[in-house]
C-alpha positions in Angstrom: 77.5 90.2 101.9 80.3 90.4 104.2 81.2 93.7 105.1 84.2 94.8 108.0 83.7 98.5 109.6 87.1 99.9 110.7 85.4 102.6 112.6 86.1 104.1 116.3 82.4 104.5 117.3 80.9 101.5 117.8 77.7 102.7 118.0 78.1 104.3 114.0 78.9 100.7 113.6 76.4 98.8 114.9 73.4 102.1 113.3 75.0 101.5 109.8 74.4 98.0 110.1 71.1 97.5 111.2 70.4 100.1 108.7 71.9 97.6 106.3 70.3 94.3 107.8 66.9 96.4 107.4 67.6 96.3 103.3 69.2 92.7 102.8 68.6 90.1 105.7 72.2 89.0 104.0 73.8 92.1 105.1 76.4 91.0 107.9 79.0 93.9 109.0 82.1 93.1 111.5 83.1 95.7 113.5 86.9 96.2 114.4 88.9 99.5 115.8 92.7 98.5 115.5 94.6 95.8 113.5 94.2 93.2 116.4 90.8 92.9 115.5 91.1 92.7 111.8 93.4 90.1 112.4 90.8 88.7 114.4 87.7 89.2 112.0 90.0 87.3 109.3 90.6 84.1 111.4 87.0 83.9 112.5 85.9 84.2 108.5 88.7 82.0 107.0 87.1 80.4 104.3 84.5 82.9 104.3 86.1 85.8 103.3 85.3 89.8 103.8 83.5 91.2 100.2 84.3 95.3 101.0 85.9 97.3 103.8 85.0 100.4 105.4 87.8 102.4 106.9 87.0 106.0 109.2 89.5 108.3 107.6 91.9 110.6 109.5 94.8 111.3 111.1 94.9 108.1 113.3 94.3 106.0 110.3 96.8 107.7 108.4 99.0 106.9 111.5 98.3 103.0 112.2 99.2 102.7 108.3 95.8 101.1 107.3 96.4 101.4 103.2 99.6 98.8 104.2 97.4 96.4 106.8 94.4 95.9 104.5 96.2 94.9 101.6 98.4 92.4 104.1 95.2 91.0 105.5 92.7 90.9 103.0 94.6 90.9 99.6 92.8 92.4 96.8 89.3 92.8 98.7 87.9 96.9 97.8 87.8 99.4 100.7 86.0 102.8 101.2 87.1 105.8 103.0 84.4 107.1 105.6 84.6 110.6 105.4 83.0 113.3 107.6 82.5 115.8 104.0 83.3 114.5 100.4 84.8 116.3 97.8 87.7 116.6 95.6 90.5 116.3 98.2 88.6 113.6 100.0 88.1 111.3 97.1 91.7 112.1 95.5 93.7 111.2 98.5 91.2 107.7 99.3 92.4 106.7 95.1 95.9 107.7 95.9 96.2 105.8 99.1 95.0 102.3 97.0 90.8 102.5 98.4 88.3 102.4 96.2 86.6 105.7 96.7 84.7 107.3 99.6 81.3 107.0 100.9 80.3 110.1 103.7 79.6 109.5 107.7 76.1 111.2 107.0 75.2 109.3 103.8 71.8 107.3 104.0 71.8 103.6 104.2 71.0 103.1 99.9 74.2 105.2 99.7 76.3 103.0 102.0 74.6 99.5 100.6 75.2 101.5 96.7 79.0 102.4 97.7 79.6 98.8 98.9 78.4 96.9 96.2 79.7 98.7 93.8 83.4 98.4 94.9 82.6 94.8 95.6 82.1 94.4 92.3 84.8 96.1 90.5 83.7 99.5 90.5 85.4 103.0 92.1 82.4 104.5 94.0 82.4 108.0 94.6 79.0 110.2 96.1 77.1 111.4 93.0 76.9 114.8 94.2 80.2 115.1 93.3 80.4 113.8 89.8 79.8 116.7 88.0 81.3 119.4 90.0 83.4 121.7 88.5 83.2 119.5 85.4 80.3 120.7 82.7 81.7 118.6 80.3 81.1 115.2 82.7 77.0 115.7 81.6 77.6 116.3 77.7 80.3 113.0 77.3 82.8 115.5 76.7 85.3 113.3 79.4 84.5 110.4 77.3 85.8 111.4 74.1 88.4 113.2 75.7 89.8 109.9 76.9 89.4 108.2 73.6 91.3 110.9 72.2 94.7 109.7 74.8 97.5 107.6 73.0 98.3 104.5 74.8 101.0 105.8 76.4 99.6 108.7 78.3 96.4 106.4 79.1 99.5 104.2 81.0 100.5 107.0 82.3 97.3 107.9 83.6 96.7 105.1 85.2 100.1 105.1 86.9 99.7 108.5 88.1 95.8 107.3 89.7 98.0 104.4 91.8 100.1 107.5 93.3 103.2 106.5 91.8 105.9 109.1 91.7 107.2 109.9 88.0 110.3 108.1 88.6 108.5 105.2 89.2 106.7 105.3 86.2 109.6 105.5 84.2 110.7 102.2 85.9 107.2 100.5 85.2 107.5 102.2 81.7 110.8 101.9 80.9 111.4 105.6 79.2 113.5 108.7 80.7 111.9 110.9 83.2 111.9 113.7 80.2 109.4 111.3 78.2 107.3 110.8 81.2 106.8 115.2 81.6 106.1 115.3 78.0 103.3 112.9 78.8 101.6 114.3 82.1 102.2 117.7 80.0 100.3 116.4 77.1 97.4 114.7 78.7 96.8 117.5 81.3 95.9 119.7 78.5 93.7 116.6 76.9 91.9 116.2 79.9 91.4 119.6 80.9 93.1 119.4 84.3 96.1 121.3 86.1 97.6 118.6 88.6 98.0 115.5 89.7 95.7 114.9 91.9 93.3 116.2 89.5 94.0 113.7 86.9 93.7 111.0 89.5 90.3 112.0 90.4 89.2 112.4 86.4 90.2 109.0 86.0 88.3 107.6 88.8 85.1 109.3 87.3 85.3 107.7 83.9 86.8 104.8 83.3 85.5 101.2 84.0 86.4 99.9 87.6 88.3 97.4 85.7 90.8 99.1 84.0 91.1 102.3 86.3 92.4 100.2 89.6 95.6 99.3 90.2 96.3 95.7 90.6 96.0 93.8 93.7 99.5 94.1 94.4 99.9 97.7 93.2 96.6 98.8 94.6 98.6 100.9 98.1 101.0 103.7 96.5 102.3 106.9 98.5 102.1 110.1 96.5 106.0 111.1 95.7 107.9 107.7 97.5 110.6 106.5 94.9 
């Protein structure tokens, strides 16, 4: 499995991999620290092709615009914020910026090789800690049925809202007024138990099937509120 590190500490890099290589001989992990060498890790592996990305998360990243460059290098291929401490905030803003979830600097080496398969296969990965906090109803199936219970439309809308689009912008995708669109977030807020946005994006990302919760390839990187 082919695995690129966008990290700034080499040395992170080159533990996490060896860590890696110690589970699976078929590990291989490229390291790179700005766009020049992603650039450079996708000509040396044309025809090869990267399976997931990791991506150190913070203001720097946020800066070079990494939720633009890996789609414009890599296409649809998953990535994973590497984050210092999980948590709601964490794992909301790495779905609204188009990644796949978040696996944490201090996580062991089954939780990194878990986080990347996972999202190499289809699936949002997010630290199981997490999974249940805040959220009795998570261990009962309460969320499940909860979901089952959403029309269509607000499941749409749902999954809009989990790509970061902006509520004008779902009424483009949708086609409806901005009225109809309130009326929905309104409605499935209360049917989901949650007060916000960002809330609902999260939710999402716990429950539904990789499949059907991430955006498509070429809606995958969204910015919270752009029209």
């Amino acid at each position: 499995m082919n695995v690129l590190m966008i990290d700034s500490l080499p040395l992170f890099v080159a533990g996490v991999a060896d860590a890696l290589l110690k589970l699976d001989k078929n590990w291989k992990v490229w390291p790179a620290e700005n766009p020049e060498d992603v650039y450079r890790v996708h000509r040396e592996l044309l025809g090869e092709g990267i399976d997931a990305v990791t991506l150190e998360w913070d203001d720097e990243a946020a800066r070079v615009g990494w939720p633009k460059v890996l789609p414009e290098v890599f296409g649809a291929v998953p990535w994973l914020f590497v984050v210092r401490t999980g948590g709601r905030h964490a794992i909301a803003d790495a779905l609204l910026a188009g990644a796949a979830g978040v696996v944490e600097r201090h996580a062991t080496a089954d939780e990194f090789a878990q986080a990347l398969k996972q999202v190499a296969s289809g699936a949002i990965y997010v630290p199981s800690r997490y999974c249940d906090d805040g959220e009795p109803s998570s261990r009962t199936g309460g969320g499940e049925r909860r979901l089952d219970r959403l029309t269509p439309r607000q499941l749409e809308v749902l999954r809009l809202l989990a790509e970061g689009k902006s509520n004008k912008q779902i009424c483009r995708a949708l086609n409806v007024a901005e009225g109809t669109i309130k009326n929905h977030l309104y409605a499935l807020f209360r049917q989901i138990g949650v007060s916000n946005r960002t809330e609902a994006a999260l939710w999402l990302a716990r429950r539904v099937p990789a499949e059907s919760a991430r955006p498509a390839p070429q809606q995958r990187v969204a910015w919270v509120g752009a029209d």
